[in-house]
N, C-alpha and C positions, 0 to 999 in steps of 0.2 A: 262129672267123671273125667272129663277131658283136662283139668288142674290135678286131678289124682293121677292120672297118668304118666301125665310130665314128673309128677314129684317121686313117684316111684321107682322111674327111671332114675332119677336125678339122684334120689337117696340111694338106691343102689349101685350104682357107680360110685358111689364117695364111701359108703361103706365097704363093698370088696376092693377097690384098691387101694385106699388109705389103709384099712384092714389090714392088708395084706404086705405093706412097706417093711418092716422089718425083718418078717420069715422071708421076704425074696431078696431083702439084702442080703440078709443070712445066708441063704443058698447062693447066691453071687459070687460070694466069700466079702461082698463091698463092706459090710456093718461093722466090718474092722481097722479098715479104712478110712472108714467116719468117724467114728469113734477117735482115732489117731488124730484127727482134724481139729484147729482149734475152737468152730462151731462148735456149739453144744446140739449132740443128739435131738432133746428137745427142739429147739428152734429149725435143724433142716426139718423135723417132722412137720411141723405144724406149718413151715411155706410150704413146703409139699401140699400139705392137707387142704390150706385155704386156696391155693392153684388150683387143685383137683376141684375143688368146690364149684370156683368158678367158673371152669371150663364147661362143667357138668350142667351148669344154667344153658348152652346151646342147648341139646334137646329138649329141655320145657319149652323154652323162646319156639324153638321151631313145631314142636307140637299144639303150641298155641297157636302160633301165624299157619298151620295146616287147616287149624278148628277153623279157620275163620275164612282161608279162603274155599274148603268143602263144606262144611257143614254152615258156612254166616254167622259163627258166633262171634259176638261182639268183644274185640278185646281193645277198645278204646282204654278204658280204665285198668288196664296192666300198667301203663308207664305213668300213674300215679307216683309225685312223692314220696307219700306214705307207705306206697308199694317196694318200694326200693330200698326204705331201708327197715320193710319186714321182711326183704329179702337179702339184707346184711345179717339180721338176726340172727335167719334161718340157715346161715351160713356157719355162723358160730356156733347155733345149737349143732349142727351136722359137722363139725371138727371135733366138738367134745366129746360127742358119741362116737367117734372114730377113734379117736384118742386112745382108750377105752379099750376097741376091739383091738388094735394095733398090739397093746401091750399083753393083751392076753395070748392074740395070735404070736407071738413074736416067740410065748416061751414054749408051743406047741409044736411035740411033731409029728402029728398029722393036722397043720394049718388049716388045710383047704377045706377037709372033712366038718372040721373044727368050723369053718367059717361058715358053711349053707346053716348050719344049728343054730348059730349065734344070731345072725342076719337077719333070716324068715323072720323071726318071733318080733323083732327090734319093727320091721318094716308094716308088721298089724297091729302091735302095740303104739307106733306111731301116729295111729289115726288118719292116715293120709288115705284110707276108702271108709272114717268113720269109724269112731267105738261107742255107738248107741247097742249094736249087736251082740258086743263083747260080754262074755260074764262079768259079774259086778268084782272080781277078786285079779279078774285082767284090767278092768276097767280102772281101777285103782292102781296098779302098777303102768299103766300109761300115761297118768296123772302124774307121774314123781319123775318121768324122762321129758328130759328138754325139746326132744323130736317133736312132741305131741304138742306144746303148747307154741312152738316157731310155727306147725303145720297149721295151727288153730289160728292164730296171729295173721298168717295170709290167705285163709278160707274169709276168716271175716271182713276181712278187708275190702276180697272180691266181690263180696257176695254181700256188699252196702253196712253190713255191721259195725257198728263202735266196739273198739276193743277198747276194755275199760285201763286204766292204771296198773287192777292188780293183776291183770292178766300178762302184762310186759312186765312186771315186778319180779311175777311168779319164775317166767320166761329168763329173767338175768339173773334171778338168783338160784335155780336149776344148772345152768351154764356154770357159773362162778364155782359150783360144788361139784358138775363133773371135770371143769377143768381143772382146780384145784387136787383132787384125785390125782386125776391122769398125770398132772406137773409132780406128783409128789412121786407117783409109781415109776415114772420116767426117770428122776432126779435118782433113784433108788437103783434103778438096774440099769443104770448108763455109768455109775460108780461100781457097778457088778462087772460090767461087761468090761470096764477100762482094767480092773483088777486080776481079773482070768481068762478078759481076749476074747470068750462065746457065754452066750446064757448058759446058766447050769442046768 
C-alpha cells in the first residue's frame, strides 16, 4: 500500500498538470506564442511532460524513505538497476497517457470539470491499488492502457517477481500506440492552431 501511494500521487500530478498545459496556455493567451515559436508544439509538450514526470518521482522517493524510517520497511531493493529503468518505462507510459488528456483537454471549455472525469477513472483503471476487484469489462480496458502494465512492471519488480519478455513487449507496444495517436492528434491541431491562431 505504501508503493500505491506514492504512485498515486506521482500519477496524479503528471496527469493534472501535464493535462492541463495547453488550456492554461490557452487562458494565458501564451499557446499563441508558442505556436509562433520555431519549436514544434509537440516537442515543448512532451519536455514539459517528461520534466513533470520526473520531478513527480520526489514524493514516491520521499514516501518511501518515510515508510522506512516510520514504519521499517525495507526499501533496500528500490535502488535496483532494474528498478530504475522500470522506472524510465513508467515514465514513458505516464507522458503518453498525458499526451492523450492534454489534447482533449486543450479543446475543452470547461477543462477542469472535464479533467476530475477523465483522471479518476484513468487512476483505477491503472491498477496502482489493484484490478483483481475490478469488473471483468474494466478489467479488460485496464489491460489495453499502458498505466496498468509500467505499474505492473514495477509491482513485480518490488515484490521479487520476474517480469517475463511479454509483459515489457506488451508495455512498449501499448506506449508506441498511445504515443503514435497523441503525435498524430498533436501534428493535426498545432497546423489548426497555426492556421486560425485558437482551437476551434
Amino acid at each position: 500500500y505504501v508503493l500505491s501511494v506514492g504512485l498515486m500521487s506521482m500519477i496524479s500530478f503528471n496527469l493534472y498538470s501535464n493535462g492541463s498545459f495547453f488550456y492554461i496556455e490557452k487562458q494565458k493567451g501564451i499557446l499563441n506564442i508558442l505556436i509562433a515559436t520555431p519549436t514544434s508544439l509537440r516537442v515543448i509538450f512532451f519536455t514539459r511532460a517528461i520534466a513533470n514526470t520526473i520531478v513527480s518521482f520526489i514524493p514516491l522517493i520521499l514516501t518511501l524513505v518515510y515508510s522506512r524510517i516510520i514504519f521499517g520497511i525495507r526499501i533496500g531493493s528500490l535502488f535496483q538497476f532494474k528498478l530504475v529503468l522500470s522506472a524510465i518505462l513508467l515514465i514513458i507510459c505516464i507522458v503518453s497517457v498525458s499526451g492523450l488528456i492534454a489534447f482533449v483537454l486543450g479543446l475543452s471549455r470547461k477543462a477542469f470539470e472535464l479533467q476530475n472525469i477523465l483522471i479518476s477513472p484513468i487512476i483505477v483503471l491503472s491498477g496502482v491499488w489493484g484490478s483483481d476487484t475490478l469488473p471483468v469489462f474494466l478489467r479488460f480496458i485496464s489491460y489495453i492502457t499502458p498505466l496498468y502494465w509500467g505499474i505492473q512492471i514495477c509491482n513485480n519488480l518490488l515484490s521479487g517477481k520476474t517480469n517475463t519478455i511479454i509483459d515489457i513487449l506488451i508495455t512498449l507496444a501499448l506506449v508506441i500506440v498511445f504515443f503514435g495517436v497523441t503525435i498524430l492528434l498533436l501534428r493535426k491541431y498545432e497546423n489548426e492552431l497555426q492556421r486560425v491562431g485558437a482551437y476551434s
